[in-house]
C-alpha positions in Angstrom: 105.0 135.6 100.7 102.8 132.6 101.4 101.0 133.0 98.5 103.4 133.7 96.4 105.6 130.5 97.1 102.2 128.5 97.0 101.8 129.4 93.4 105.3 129.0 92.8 105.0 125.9 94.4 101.5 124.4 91.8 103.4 126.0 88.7 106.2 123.6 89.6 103.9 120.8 90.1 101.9 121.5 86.4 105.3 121.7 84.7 106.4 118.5 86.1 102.6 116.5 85.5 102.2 117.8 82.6 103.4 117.3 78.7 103.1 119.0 75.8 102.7 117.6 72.3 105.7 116.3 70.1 106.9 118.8 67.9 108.5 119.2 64.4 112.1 118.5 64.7 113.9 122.2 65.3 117.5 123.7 66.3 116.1 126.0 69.6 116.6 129.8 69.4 119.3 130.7 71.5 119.3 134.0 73.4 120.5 137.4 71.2 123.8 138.3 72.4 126.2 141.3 72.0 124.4 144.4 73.0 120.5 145.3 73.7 117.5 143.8 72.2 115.9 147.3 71.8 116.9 150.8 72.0 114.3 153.4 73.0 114.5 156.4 70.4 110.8 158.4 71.2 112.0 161.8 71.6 115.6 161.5 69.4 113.4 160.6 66.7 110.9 163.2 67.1 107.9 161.6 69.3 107.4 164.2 72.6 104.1 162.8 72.8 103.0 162.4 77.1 99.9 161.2 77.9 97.2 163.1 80.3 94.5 161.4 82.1 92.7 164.4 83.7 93.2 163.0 87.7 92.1 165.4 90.2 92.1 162.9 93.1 88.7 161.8 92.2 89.9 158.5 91.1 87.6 158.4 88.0 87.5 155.0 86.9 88.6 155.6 82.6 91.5 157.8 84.6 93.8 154.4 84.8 92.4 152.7 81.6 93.5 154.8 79.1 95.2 154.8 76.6 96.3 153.3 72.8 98.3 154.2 69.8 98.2 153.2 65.9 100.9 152.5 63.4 99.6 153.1 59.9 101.0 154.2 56.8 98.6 157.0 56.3 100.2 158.3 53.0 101.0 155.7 51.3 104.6 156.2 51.6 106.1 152.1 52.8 106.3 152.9 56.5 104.4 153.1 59.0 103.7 156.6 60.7 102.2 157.1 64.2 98.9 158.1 65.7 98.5 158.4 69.6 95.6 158.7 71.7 95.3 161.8 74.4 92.9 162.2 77.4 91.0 165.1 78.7 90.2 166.6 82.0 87.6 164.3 83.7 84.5 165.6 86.1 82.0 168.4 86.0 83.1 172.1 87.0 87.6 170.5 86.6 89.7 172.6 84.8 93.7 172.0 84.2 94.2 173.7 87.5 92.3 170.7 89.4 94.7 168.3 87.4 97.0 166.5 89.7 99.7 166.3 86.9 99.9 169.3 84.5 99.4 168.5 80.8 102.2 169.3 78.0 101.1 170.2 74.5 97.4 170.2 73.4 95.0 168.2 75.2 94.3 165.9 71.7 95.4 162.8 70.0 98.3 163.9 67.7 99.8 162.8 64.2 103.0 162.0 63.7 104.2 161.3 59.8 107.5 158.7 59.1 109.7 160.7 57.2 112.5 157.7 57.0 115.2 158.8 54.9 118.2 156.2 53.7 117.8 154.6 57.0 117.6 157.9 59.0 114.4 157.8 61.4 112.5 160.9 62.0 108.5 161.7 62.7 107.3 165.3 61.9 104.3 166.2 64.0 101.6 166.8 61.1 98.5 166.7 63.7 97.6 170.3 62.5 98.0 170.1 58.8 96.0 166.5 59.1 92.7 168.1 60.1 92.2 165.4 62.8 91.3 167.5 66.1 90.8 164.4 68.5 89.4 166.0 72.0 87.6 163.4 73.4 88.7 161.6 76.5 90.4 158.8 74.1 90.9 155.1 74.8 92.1 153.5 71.7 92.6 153.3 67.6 91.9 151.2 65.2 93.1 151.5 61.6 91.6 149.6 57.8 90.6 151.1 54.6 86.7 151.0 55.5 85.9 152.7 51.9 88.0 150.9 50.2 89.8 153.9 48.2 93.5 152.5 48.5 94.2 154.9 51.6 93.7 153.6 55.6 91.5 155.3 58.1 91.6 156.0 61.6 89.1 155.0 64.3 89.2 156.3 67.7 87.8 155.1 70.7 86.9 156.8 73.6 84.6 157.5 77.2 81.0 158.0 75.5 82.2 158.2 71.8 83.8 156.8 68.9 85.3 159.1 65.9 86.0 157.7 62.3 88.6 160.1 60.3 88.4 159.2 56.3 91.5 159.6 55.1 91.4 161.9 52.0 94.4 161.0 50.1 96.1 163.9 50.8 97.7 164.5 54.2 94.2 165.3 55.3 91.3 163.7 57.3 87.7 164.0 57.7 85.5 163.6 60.2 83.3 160.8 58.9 81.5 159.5 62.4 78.0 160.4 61.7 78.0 160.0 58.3 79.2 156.3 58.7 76.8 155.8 60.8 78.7 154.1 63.7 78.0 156.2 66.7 78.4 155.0 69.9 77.7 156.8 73.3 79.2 153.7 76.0 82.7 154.1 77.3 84.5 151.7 73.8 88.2 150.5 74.1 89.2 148.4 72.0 87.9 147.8 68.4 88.8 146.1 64.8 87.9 146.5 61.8 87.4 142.8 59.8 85.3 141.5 56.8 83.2 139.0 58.9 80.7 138.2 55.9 83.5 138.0 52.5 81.8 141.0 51.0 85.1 142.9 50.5 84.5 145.3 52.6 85.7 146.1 56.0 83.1 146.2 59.0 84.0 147.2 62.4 83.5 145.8 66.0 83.6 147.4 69.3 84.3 146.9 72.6 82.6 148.2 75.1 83.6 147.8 78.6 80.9 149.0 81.8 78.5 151.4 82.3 80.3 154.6 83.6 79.5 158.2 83.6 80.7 160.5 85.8 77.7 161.2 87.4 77.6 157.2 88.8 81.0 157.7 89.4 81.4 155.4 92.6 84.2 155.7 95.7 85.9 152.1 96.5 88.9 151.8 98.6 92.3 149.6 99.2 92.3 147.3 101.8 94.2 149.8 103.9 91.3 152.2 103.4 92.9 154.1 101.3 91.0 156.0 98.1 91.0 154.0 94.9 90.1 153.0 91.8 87.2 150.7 91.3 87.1 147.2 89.8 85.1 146.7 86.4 82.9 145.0 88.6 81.3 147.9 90.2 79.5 148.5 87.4 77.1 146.7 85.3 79.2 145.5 81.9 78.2 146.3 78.8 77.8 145.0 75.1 79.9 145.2 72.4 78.9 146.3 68.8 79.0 144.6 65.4 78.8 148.0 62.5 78.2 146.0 59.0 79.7 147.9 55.9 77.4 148.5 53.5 80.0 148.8 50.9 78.8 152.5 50.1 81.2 154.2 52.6 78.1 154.1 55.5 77.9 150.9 58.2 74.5 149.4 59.9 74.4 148.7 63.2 74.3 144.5 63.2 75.0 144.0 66.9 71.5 142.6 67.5 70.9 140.8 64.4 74.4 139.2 64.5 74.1 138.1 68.4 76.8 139.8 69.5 74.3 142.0 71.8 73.1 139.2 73.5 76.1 139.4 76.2 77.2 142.2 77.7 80.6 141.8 78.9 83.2 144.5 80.0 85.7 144.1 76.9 89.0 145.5 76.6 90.7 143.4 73.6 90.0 141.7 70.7 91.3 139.7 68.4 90.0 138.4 64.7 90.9 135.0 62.8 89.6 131.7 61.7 89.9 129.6 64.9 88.2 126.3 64.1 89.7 126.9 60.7 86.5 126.8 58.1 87.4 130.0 55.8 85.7 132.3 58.1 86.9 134.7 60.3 86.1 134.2 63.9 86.2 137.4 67.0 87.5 136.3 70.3 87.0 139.2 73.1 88.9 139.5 76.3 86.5 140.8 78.8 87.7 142.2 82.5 87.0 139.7 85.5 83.9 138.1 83.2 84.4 135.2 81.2 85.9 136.1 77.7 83.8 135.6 74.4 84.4 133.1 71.7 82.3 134.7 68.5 82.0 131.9 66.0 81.2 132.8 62.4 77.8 131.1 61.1 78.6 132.3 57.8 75.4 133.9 57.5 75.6 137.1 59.7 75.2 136.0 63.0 78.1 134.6 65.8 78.0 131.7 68.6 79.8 132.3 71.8 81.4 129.1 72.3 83.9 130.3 74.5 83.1 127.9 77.2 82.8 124.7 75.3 86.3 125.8 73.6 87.9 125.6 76.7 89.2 129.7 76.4 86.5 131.4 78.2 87.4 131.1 81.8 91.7 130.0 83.7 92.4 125.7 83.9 90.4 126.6 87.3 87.3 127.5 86.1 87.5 131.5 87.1 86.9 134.3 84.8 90.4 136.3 85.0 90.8 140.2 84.6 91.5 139.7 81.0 93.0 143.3 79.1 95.2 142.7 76.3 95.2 139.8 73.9 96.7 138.6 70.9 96.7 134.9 68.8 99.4 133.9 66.6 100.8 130.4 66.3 103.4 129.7 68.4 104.6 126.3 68.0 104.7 126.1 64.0 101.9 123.3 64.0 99.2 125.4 61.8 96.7 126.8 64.3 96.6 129.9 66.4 97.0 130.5 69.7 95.2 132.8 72.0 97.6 134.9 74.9 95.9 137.3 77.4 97.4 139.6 80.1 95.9 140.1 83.4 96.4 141.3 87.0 99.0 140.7 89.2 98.1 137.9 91.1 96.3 136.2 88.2 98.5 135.5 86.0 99.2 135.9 81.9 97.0 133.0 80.5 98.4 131.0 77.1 95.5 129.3 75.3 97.0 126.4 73.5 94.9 125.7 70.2 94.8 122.1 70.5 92.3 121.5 66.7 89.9 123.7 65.2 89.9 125.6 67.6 89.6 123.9 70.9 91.8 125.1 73.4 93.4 124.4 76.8 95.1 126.3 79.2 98.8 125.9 79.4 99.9 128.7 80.8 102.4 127.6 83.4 103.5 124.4 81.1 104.4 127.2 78.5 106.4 129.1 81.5 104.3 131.8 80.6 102.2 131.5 84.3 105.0 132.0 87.0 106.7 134.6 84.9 103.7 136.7 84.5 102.2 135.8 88.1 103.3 139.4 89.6 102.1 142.0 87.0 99.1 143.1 85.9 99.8 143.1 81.5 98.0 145.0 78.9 99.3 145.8 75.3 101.0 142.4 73.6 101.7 140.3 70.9 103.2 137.4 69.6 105.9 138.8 66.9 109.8 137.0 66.2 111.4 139.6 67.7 115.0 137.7 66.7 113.4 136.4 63.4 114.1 133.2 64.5 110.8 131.9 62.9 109.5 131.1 66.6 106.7 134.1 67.9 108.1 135.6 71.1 106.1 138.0 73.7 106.2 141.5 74.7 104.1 142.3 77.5 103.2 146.0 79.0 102.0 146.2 82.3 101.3 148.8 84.4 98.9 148.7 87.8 95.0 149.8 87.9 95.2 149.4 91.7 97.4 151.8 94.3 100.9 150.0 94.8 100.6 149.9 98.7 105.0 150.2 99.2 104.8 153.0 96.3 102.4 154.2 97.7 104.1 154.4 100.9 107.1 156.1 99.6 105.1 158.9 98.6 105.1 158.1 94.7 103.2 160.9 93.5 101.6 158.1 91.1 101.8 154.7 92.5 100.6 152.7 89.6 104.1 151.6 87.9 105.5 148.2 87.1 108.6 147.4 84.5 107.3 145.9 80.8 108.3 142.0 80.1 110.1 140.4 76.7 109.6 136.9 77.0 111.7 134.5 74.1 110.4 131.3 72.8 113.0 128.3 72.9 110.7 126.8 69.9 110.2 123.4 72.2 106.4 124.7 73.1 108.1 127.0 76.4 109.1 130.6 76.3 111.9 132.2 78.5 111.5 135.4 80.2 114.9 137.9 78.6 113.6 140.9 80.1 116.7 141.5 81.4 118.8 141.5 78.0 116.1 143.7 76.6 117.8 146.9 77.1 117.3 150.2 79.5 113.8 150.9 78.2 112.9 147.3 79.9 113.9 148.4 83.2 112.0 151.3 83.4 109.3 151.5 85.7 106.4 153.3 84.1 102.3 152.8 83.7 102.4 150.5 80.7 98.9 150.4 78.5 99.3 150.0 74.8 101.2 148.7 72.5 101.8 148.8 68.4 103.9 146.5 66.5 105.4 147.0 63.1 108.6 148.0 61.5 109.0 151.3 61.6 112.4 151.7 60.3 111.8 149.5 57.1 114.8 147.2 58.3 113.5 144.0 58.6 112.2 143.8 61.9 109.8 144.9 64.4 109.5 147.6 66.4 107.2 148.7 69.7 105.6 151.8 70.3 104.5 151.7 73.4 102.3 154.0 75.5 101.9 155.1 79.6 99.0 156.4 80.9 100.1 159.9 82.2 103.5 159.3 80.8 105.5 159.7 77.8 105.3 157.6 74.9 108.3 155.2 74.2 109.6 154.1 71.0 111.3 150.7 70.9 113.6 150.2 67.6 114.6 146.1 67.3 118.2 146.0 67.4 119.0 142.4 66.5 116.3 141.1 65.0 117.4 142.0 61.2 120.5 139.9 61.9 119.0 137.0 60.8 117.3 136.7 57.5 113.6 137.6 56.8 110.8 138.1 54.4 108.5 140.7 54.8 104.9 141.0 52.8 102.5 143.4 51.8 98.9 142.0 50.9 96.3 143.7 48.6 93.2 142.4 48.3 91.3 142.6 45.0 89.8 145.5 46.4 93.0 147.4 46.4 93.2 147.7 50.2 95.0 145.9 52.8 93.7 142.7 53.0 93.3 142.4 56.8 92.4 138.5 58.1 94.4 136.8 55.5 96.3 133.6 56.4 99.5 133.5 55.0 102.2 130.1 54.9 105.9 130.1 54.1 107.2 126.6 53.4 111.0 125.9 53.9 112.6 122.7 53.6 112.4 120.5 56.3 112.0 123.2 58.9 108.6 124.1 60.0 105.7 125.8 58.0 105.6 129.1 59.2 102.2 130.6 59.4 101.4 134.7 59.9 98.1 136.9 59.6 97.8 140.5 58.0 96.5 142.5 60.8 96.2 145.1 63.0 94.0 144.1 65.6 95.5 142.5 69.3 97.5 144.1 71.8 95.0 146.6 73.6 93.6 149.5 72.5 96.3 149.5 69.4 96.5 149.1 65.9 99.8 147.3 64.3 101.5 147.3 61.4 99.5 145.2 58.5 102.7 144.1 56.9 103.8 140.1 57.7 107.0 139.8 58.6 108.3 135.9 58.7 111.8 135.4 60.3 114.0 133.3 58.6 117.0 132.5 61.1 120.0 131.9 59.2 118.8 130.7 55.7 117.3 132.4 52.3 115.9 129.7 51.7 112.3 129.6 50.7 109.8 127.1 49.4 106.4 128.7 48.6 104.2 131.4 50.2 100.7 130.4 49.9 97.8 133.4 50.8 94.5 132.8 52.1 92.8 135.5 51.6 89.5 136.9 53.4 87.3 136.4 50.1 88.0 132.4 50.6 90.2 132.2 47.8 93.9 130.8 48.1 96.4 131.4 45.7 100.4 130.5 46.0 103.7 132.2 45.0 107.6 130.6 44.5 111.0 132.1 43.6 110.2 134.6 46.8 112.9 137.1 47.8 114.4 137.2 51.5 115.7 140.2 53.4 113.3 142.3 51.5 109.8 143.8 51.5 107.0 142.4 48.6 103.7 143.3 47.5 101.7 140.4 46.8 98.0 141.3 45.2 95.1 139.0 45.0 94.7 137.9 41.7 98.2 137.6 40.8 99.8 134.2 41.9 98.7 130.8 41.0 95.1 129.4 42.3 95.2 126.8 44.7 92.5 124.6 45.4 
């Protein structure tokens, strides 16, 4: 209790020293009202997914890290369908009957396909006719139209493996891993695919986090001596990996050559966009209790880490934090990104505040962010206008890695569960915490690890699929956010793919320019929606949508329509210098 009103005690102090930049003049957002902010629909709309992570009472470390989910359009049909990641049974000689929890279904990651009809949600499980049979012990997804045939594919992470599933054009997938030539034998999380070098073709990093098998596996313990799981810590961390597309459907490995091998780290999220704001793409890494990785393009192949210098690598206090999920987006309307990052209880969620070409500072308590955050341990996020106010909100997962001591003590048969976080922003540079106006779904307490963003119903705002390690997967629908007027865009590049890492601007008159990024990186171990959706607030009105798109060309649109969806293709709008 000491502690806590200590910290209580300096956010107080560092919102009352400390100011934040003048901003653009705005009306604030006010909170929604009338009813909840989201509805959970998982299983009334078809998703009976639960999660299985093989616990025997070993305490396996990947047992509490696991796991993600993707939302992708996989056939091409305007909405997004659903992939989500399974475990496996963990430790030599264990069979189902060892398993502390019993699975349900098929131990794989399953399929499901949007079959939205006139408003109607419903998902059709399709794993079987899809010919993806996913039965390694799974971590994450990541989704991007690597060959660049006008379909997206499906990457899956995992303990001691990667898969990459082609999509055929079909309904159908193929295993295309060793083909590719991206495999991968360290325990990988998170990943994203981005076009680092302009080529036009997608290449694909990966985190990995430590050196675990389960032979190494190693027994640590609460500070009550009771059984639990380690910290990252315990084992030696390990490098990611840069896979360069050779733009003939097969990758190289370019970890070495690029630099990205020359720190190991223990990552967990990552995140892909010009920071310092020279027409390249730039890979900032959230690594667990080590200092998180700035990768600055060179524009020739290779990366700098200049985390440290940036002021994002390590808290205002100089300590590396237990960083899992991440996300960047610009939250104040002033034409930079900023960088957010959960962590554990105790630690606090840190904001990054992109003070120029990307130099940051942390202003995590100043934001309201800090105190908020200070007693859960966060992984899946983002920042997304979940009121299509124009001002980015954020959702936070969180869920324990550590034994709850009081659950724990109440004989919770897994004491690992925390409630999720919705937090508003006022659009004055602070954000709000509105969990409790978020709806039932926000007060339940579950094991929170991944999260996917996009709009799933086609209505104009976004949705969360979220996931729970060794618990069912929820389904979030947005509830209010298509209230307020919106503009939603699809982008093409001229390679006939989604053009993942573009920069996109919507002027309005004498409101704010309101910048977004096709993506589906962020969160953890997730892949998003690639669709931009800009939140309007109460007006049409729109100026000009200008596209900067990964090949370093910029071109601009007028006359765009609100409240609908458009496909914008490179090539087609008017060249901007």
């Amino acid at each position: 209790m000491a502690r806590s009103l200590f910290l209580l005690f300096v956010g107080l102090v560092f919102l009352a020293g400390c100011q934040m930049p003048t901003q653009p003049s705005i009306n604030q957002s006010q909170p929604s009202s009338g009813g909840e902010i989201f509805v959970e629909a998982a299983q009334t709309s078809g998703i009976d997914f639960v999660h299985f992570n093989g616990m025997s009472g070993e305490f396996y470390f990947p047992e509490i890290m696991g796991a993600g989910a993707a939302l992708f359009d996989f056939d091409n049909d305007g909405d997004p369908d659903v992939y989500l990641v399974q475990g496996t049974m963990l430790g030599p000689g264990k069979t189902i009957s060892d398993a502390t929890d019993k699975p349900q279904g098929a131990l794989q990651g399953r399929l499901y396909r949007n079959d939205l009809n006139n408003g109607q949600l419903r998902f059709t499980d399709v794993t079987a006719q899809s010919g993806i049979v996913a039965r390694l012990y799974g971590m994450g997804a990541t989704t991007g139209d690597f060959d660049n045939d006008g379909f997206t594919d499906l990457l899956l992470t995992g303990l001691g493996e990667v898969q990459l599933w082609r999509n055929n054009g079909n309904g159908t997938f193929a295993d295309f891993t060793k083909k590719a030539g991206i495999a991968d034998t360290d325990w990988s999380v998170s990943a994203a695919f981005v076009d680092y070098d302009r080529d036009g073709a997608l290449d694909l990093f990966v985190c990995n986090y430590v050196n675990f098998v389960i032979a190494n596996n190693k027994k640590c313990y609460s500070p009550t001596s009771r059984l639990d799981y380690c910290a990252p810590r315990a084992y030696s961390p390990m490098p990611s990996m840069l896979f360069h597309n050779k733009g003939n459907g097969t990758f190289e490995n370019a970890s070495a050559k690029s630099g990205i091998a020359g720190e190991a780290s223990s990552a967990l999220g990552v995140v892909c966009s010009d920071f310092n704001e020279d027409g390249w793409v730039d890979i900032y890494v959230a690594n667990d209790q080590r200092e998180n990785f700035l990768w600055i393009n060179q524009q020739n192949g290779t990366f700098k880490n200049d985390a440290l210098l940036a002021g994002c690598a390590v808290s205002r206090d100089g300590k590396p934090e237990a960083s899992m999920g991440v996300d960047a987006g610009d939250f104040d309307a002033d034409g930079d990104e900023d960088l957010f990052i959960t962590h554990l209880s105790g630690e606090k969620s840190t904001f990054y505040y992109n003070i120029g070409k990307g130099t940051f500072e942390d202003r995590s308590f100043e934001t309201g962010i800090g105190t908020a955050s200070m007693n859960s341990t966060g992984f899946g996020t983002l920042m997304f206008d979940y009121d299509n106010d124009g001002w980015l909100d954020i959702l936070a997962v969180n869920g324990a890695v550590t034994v709850i001591e009081a659950q724990a003590a109440a004989k919770d048969p897994f004491p690992f569960h925390q409630s999720n976080q919705l937090y508003r922003n006022k659009g004055d540079s602070t954000f709000v915490e509105v969990t409790d106006q978020a709806g039932a779904a926000f007060k339940l307490s579950e094991v929170g690890r991944g999260a996917a963003f996009g709009d799933v119903d086609n209505d104009g705002d976004t949705d969360v699929l979220i996931t729970n390690n060794n618990g069912r997967a929820r389904l979030l629908l947005n509830q209010v956010g298509n209230r307020q007027h919106w503009a939603g865009l699809r982008l093409i590049d001229a390679k006939g793919r989604d053009a993942l890492g573009a920069r996109v601007t919507l002027t309005r008159n004498q409101k704010p320019v309101l910048l977004r990024r096709a993506r589906t990186d962020g969160s953890y171990a997730s892949a998003n929606d690639p669709r931009v959706l800009f939140g309007l607030g109460a007006t049409t009105e729109i100026g000009a949508v200008r596209v900067n798109w990964p090949s370093g060309k910029t071109e601009e649109w007028a006359n765009m329509p609100a409240d609908k969806y458009t496909t914008l293709h490179e090539g087609s709008g008017k060249p901007v210098q």
